[in-house]
mmCIF file as gemmi writes it, N, C-alpha and C atoms, coordinates in Angstrom:
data_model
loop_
_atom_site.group_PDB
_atom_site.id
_atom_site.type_symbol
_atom_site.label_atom_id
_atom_site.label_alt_id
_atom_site.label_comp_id
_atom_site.label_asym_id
_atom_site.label_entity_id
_atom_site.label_seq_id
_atom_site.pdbx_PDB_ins_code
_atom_site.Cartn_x
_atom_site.Cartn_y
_atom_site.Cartn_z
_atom_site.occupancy
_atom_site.B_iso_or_equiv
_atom_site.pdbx_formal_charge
_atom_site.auth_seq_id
_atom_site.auth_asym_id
_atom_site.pdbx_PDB_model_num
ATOM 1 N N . UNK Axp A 1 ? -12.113 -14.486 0.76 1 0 ? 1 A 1
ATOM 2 C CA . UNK Axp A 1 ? -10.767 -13.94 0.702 1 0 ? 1 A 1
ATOM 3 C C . UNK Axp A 1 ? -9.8 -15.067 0.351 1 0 ? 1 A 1
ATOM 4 N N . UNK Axp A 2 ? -8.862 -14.67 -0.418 1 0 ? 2 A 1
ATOM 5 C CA . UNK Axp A 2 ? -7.771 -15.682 -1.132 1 0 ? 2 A 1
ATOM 6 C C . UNK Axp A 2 ? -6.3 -15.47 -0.498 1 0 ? 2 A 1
ATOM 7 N N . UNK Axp A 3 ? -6.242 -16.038 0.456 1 0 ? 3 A 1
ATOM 8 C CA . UNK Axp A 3 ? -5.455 -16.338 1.559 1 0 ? 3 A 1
ATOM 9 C C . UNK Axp A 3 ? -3.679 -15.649 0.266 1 0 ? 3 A 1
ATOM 10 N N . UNK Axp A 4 ? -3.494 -16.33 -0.343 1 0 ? 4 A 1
ATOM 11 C CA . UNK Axp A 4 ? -2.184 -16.69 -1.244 1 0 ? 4 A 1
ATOM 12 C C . UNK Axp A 4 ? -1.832 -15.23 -2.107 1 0 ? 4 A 1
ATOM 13 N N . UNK Axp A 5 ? -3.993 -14.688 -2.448 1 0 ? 5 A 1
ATOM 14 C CA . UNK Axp A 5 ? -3.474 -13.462 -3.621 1 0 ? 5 A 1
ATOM 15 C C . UNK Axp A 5 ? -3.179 -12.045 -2.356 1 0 ? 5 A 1
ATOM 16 N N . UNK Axp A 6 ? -4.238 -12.055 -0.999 1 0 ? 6 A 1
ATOM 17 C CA . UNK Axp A 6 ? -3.741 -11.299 -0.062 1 0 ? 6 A 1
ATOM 18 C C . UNK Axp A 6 ? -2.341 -11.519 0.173 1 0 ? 6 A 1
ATOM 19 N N . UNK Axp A 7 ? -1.765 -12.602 0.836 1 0 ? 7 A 1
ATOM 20 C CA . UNK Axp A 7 ? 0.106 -12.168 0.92 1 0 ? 7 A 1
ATOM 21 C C . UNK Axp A 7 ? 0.469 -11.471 -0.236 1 0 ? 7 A 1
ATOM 22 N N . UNK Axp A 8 ? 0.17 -11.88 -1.561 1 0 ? 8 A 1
ATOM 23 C CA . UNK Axp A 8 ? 0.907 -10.96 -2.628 1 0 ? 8 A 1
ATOM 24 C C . UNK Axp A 8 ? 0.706 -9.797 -2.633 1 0 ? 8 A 1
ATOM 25 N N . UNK Axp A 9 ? -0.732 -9.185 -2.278 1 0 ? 9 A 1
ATOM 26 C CA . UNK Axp A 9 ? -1.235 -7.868 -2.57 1 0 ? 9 A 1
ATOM 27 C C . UNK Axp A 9 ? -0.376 -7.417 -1.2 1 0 ? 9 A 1
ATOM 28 N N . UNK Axp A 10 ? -0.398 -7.832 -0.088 1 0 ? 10 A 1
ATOM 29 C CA . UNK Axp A 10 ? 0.23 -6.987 1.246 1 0 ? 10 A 1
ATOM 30 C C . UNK Axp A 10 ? 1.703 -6.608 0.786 1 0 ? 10 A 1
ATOM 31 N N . UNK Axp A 11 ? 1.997 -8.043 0.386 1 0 ? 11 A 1
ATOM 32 C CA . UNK Axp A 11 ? 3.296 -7.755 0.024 1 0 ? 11 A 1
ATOM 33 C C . UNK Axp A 11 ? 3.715 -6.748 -1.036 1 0 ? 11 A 1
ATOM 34 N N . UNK Axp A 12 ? 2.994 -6.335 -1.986 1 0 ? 12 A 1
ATOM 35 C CA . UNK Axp A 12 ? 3.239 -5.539 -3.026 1 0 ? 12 A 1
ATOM 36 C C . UNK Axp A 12 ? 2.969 -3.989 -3.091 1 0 ? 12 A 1
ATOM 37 N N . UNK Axp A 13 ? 2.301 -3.737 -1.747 1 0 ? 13 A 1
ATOM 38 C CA . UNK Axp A 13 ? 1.842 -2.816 -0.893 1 0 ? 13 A 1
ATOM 39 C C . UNK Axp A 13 ? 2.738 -2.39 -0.29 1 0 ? 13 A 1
ATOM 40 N N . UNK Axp A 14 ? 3.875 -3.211 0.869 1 0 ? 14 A 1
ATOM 41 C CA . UNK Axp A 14 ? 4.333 -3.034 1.507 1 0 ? 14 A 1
ATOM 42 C C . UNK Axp A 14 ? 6.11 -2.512 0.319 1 0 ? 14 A 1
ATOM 43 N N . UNK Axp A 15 ? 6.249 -2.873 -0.413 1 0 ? 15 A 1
ATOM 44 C CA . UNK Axp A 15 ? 7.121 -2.893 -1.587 1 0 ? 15 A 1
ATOM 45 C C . UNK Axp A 15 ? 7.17 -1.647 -1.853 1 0 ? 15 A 1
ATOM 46 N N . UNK Axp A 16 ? 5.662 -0.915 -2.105 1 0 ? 16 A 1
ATOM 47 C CA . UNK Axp A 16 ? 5.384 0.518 -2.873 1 0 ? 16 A 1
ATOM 48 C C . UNK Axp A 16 ? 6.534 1.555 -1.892 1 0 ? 16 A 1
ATOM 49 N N . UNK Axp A 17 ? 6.339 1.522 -0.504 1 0 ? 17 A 1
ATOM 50 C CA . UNK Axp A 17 ? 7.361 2.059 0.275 1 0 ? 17 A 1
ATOM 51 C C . UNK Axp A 17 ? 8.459 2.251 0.02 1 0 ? 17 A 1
ATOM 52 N N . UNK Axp A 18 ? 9.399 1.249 -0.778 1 0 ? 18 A 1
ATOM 53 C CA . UNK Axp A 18 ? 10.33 1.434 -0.838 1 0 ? 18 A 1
ATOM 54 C C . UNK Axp A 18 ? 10.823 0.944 -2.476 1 0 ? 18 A 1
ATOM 55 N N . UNK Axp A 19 ? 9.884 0.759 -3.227 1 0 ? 19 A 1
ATOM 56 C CA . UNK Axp A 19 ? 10.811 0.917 -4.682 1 0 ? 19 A 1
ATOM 57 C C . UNK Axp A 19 ? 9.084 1.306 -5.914 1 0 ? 19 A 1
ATOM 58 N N . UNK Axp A 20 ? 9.57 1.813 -6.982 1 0 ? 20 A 1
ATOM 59 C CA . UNK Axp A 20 ? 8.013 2.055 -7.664 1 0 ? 20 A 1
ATOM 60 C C . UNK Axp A 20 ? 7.807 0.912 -7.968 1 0 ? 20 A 1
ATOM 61 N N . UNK Axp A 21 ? 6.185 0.639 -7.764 1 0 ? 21 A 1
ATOM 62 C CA . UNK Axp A 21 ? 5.832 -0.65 -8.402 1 0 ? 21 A 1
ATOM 63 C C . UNK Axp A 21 ? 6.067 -0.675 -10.126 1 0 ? 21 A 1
ATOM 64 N N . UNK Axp A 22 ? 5.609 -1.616 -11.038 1 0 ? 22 A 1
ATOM 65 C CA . UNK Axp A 22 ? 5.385 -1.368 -12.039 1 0 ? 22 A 1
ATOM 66 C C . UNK Axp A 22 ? 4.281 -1.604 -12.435 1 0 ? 22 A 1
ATOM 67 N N . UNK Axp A 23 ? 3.747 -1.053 -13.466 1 0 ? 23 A 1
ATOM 68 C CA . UNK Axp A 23 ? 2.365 -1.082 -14.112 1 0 ? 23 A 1
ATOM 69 C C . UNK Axp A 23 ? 1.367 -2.566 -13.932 1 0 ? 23 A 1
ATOM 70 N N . UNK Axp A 24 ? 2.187 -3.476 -13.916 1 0 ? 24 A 1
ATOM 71 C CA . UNK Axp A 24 ? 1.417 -5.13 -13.938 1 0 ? 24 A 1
ATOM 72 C C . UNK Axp A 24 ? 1.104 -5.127 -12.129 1 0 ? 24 A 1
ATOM 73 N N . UNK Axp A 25 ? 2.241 -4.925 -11.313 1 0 ? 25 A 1
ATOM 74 C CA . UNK Axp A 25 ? 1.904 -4.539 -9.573 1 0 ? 25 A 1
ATOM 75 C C . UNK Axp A 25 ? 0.939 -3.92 -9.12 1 0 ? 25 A 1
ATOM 76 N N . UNK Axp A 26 ? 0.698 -2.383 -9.855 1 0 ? 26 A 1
ATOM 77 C CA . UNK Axp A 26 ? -0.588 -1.707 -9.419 1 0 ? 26 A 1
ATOM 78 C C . UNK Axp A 26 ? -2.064 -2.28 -10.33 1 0 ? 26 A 1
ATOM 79 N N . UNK Axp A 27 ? -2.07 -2.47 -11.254 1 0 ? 27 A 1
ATOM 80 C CA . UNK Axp A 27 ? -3.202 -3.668 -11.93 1 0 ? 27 A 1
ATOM 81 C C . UNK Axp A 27 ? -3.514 -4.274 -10.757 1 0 ? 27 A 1
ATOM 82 N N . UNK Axp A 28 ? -2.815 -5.365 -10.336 1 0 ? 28 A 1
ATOM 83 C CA . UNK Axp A 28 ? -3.197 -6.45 -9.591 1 0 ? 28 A 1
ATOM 84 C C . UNK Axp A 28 ? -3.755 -5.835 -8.177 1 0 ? 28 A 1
ATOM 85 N N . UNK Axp A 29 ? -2.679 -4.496 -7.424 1 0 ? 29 A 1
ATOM 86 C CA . UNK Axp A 29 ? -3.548 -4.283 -6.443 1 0 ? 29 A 1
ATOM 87 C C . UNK Axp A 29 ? -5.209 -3.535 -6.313 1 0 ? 29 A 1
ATOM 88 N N . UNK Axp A 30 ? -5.067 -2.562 -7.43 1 0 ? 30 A 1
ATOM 89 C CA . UNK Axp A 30 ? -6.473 -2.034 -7.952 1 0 ? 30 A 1
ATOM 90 C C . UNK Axp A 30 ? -7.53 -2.79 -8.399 1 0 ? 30 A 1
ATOM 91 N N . UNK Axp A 31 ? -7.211 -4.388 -8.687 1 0 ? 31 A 1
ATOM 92 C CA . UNK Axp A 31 ? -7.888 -5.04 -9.317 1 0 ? 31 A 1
ATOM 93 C C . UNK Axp A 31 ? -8.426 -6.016 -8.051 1 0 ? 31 A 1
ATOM 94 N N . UNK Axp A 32 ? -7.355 -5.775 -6.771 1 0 ? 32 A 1
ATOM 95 C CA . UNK Axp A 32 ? -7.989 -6.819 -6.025 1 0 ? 32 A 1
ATOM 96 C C . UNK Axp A 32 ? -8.744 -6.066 -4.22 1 0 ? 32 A 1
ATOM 97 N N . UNK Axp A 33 ? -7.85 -4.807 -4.605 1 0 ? 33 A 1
ATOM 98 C CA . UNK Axp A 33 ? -8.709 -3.898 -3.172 1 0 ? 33 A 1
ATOM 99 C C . UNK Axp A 33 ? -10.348 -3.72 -3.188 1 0 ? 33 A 1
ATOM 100 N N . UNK Axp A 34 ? -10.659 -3.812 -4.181 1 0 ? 34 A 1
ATOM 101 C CA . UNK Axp A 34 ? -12.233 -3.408 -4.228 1 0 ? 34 A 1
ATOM 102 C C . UNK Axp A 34 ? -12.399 -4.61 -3.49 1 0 ? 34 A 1
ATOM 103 N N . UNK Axp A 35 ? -12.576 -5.801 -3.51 1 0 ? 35 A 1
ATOM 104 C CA . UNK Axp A 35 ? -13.242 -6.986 -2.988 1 0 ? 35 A 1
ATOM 105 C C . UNK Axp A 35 ? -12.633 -7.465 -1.741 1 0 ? 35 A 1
ATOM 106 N N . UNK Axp A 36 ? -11.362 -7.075 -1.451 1 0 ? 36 A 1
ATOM 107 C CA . UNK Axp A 36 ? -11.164 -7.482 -0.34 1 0 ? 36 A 1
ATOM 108 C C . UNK Axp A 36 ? -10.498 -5.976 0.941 1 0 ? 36 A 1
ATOM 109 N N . UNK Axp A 37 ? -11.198 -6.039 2.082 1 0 ? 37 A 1
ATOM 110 C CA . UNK Axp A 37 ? -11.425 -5.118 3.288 1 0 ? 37 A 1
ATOM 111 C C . UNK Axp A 37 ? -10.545 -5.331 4.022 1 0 ? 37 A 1
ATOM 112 N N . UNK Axp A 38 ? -10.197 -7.044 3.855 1 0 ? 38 A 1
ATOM 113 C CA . UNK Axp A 38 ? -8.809 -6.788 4.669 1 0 ? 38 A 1
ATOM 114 C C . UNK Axp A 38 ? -7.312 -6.266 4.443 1 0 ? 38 A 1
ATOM 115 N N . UNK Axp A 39 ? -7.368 -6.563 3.148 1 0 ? 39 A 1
ATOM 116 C CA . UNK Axp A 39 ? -6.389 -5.669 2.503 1 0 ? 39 A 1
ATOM 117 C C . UNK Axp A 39 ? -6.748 -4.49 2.22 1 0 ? 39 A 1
ATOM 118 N N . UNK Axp A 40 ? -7.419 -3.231 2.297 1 0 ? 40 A 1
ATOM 119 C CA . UNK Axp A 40 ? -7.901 -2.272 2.086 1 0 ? 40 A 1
ATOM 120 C C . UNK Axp A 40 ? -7.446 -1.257 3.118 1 0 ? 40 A 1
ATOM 121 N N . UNK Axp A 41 ? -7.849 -2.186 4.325 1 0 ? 41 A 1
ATOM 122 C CA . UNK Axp A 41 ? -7.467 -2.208 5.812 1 0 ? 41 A 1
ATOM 123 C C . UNK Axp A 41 ? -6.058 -1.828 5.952 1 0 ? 41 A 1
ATOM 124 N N . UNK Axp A 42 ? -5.185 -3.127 5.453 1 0 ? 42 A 1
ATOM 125 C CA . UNK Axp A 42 ? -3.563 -3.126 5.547 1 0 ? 42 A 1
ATOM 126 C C . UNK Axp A 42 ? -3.084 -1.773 5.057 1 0 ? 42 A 1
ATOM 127 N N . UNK Axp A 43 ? -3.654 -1.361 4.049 1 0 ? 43 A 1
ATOM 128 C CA . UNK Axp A 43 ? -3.057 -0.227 2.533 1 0 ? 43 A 1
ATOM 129 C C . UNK Axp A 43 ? -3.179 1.032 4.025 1 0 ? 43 A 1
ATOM 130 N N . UNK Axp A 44 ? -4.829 1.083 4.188 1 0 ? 44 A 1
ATOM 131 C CA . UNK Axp A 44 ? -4.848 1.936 5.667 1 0 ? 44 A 1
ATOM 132 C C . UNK Axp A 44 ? -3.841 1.917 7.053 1 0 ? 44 A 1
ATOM 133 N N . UNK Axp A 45 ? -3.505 1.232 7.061 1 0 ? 45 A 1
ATOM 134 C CA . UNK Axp A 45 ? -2.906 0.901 8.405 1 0 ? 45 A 1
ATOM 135 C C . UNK Axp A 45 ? -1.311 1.371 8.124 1 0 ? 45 A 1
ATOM 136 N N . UNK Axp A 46 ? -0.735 1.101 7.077 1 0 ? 46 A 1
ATOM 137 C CA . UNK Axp A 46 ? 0.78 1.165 6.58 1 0 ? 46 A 1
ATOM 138 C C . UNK Axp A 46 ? 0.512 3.144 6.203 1 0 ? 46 A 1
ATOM 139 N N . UNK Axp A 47 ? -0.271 3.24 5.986 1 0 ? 47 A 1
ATOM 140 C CA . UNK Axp A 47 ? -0.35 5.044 5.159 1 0 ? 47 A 1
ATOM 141 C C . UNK Axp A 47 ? 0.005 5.736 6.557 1 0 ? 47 A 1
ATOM 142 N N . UNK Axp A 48 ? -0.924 4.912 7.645 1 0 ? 48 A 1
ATOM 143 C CA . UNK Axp A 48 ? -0.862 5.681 8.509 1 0 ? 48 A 1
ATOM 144 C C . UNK Axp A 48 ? 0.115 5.702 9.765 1 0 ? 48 A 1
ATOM 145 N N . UNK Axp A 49 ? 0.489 4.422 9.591 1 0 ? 49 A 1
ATOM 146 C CA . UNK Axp A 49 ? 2.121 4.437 9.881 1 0 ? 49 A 1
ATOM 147 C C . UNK Axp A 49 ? 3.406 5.337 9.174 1 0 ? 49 A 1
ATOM 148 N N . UNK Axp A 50 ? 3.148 5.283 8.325 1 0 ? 50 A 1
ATOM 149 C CA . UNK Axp A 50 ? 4.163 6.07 7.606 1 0 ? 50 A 1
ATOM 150 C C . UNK Axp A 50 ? 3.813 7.662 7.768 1 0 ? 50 A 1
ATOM 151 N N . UNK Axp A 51 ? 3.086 8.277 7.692 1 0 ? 51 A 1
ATOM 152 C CA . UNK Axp A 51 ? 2.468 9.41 8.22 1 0 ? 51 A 1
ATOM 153 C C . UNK Axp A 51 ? 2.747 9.783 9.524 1 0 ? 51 A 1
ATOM 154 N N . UNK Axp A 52 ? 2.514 8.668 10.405 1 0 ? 52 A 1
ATOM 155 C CA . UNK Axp A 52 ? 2.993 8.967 11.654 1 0 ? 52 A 1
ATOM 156 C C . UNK Axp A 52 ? 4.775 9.11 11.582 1 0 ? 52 A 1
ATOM 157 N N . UNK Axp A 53 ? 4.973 8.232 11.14 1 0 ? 53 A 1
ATOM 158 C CA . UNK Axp A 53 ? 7.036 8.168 11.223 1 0 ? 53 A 1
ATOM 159 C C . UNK Axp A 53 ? 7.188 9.65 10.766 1 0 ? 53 A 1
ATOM 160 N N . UNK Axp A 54 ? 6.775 9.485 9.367 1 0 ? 54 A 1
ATOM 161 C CA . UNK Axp A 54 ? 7.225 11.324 8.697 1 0 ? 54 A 1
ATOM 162 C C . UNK Axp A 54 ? 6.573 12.361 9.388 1 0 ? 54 A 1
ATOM 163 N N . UNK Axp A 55 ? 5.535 12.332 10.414 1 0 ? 55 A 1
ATOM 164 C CA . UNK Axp A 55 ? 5.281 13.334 11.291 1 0 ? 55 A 1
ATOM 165 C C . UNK Axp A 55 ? 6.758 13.704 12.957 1 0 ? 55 A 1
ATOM 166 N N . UNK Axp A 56 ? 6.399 11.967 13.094 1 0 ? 56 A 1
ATOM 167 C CA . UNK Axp A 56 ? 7.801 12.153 14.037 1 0 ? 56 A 1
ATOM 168 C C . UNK Axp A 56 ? 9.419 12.84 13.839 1 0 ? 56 A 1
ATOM 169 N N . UNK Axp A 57 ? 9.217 12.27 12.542 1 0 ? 57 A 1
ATOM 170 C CA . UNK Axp A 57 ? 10.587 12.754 12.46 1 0 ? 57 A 1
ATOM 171 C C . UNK Axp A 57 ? 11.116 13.94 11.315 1 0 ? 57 A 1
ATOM 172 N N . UNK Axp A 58 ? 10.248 14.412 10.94 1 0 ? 58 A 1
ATOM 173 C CA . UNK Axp A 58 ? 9.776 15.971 10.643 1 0 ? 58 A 1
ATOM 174 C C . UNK Axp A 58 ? 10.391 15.741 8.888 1 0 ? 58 A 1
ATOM 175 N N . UNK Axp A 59 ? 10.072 14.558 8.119 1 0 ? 59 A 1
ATOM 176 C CA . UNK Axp A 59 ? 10.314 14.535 6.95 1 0 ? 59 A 1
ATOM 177 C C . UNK Axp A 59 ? 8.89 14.854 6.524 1 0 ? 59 A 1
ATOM 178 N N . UNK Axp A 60 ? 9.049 15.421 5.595 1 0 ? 60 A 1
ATOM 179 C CA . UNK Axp A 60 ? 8.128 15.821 4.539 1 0 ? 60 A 1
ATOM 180 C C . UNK Axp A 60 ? 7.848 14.735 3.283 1 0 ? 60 A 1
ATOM 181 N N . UNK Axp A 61 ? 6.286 14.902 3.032 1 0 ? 61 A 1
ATOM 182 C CA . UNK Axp A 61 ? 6.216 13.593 1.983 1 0 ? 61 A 1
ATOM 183 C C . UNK Axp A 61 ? 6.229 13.835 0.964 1 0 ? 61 A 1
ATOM 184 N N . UNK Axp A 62 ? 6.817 13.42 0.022 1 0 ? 62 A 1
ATOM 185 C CA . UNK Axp A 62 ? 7.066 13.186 -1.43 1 0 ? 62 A 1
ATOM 186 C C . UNK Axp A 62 ? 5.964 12.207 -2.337 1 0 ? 62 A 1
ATOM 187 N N . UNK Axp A 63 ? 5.979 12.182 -2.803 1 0 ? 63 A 1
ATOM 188 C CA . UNK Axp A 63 ? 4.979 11.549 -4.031 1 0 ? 63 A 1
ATOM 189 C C . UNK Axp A 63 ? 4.83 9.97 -3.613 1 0 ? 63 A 1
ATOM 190 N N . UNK Axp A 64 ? 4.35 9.426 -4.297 1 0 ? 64 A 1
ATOM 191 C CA . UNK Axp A 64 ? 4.259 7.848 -4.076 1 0 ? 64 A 1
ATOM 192 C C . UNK Axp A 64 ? 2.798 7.302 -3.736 1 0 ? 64 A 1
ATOM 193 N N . UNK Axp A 65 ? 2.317 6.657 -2.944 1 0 ? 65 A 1
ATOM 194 C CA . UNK Axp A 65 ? 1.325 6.046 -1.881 1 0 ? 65 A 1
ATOM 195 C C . UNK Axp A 65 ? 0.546 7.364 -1.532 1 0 ? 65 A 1
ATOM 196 N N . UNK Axp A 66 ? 1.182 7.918 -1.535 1 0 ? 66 A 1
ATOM 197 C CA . UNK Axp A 66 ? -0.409 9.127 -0.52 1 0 ? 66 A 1
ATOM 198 C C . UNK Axp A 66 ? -1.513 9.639 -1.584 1 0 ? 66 A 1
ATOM 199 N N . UNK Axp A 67 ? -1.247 9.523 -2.778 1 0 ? 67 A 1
ATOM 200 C CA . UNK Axp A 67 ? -2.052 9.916 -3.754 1 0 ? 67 A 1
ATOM 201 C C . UNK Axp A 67 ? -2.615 8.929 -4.103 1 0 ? 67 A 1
ATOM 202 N N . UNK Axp A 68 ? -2.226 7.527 -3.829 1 0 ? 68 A 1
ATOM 203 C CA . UNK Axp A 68 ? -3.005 6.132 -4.59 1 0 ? 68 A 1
ATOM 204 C C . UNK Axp A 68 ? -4.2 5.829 -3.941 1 0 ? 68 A 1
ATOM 205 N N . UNK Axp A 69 ? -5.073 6.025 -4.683 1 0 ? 69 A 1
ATOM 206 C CA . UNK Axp A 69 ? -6.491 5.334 -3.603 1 0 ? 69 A 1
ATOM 207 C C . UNK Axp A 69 ? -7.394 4.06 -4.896 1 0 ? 69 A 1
């Protein structure tokens, strides 16, 4: 695991939440989730946070992240 390209990928993950990535952003994360579990993990962990919030607070989900696998 590449300590430097994981912060970028978390970080670019954590980004998708709140603005669209662009085409060169999702490359890099599709290109780097297959090999690494701990980031695979993170992508899991944030879906399901956010799932939980929009369950709590009775928003409905819109497009984005829930369709990206």
């Amino acid at each position: 695991m590449q300590m430097g390209k994981c912060k970028n990928i978390t970080r670019l993950l954590s980004d998708a939440l709140d603005r669209p990535l662009t085409t060169g952003e999702w490359v890099a994360i599709r290109l780097h989730l297959p090999t690494c579990s701990g980031c695979r993990n993170y992508r899991k962990q944030i879906r399901l946070l956010r799932e939980a919030a929009r369950t709590m607070s009775g928003i409905s989900a819109p497009g984005g992240m829930n369709g990206e696998d």
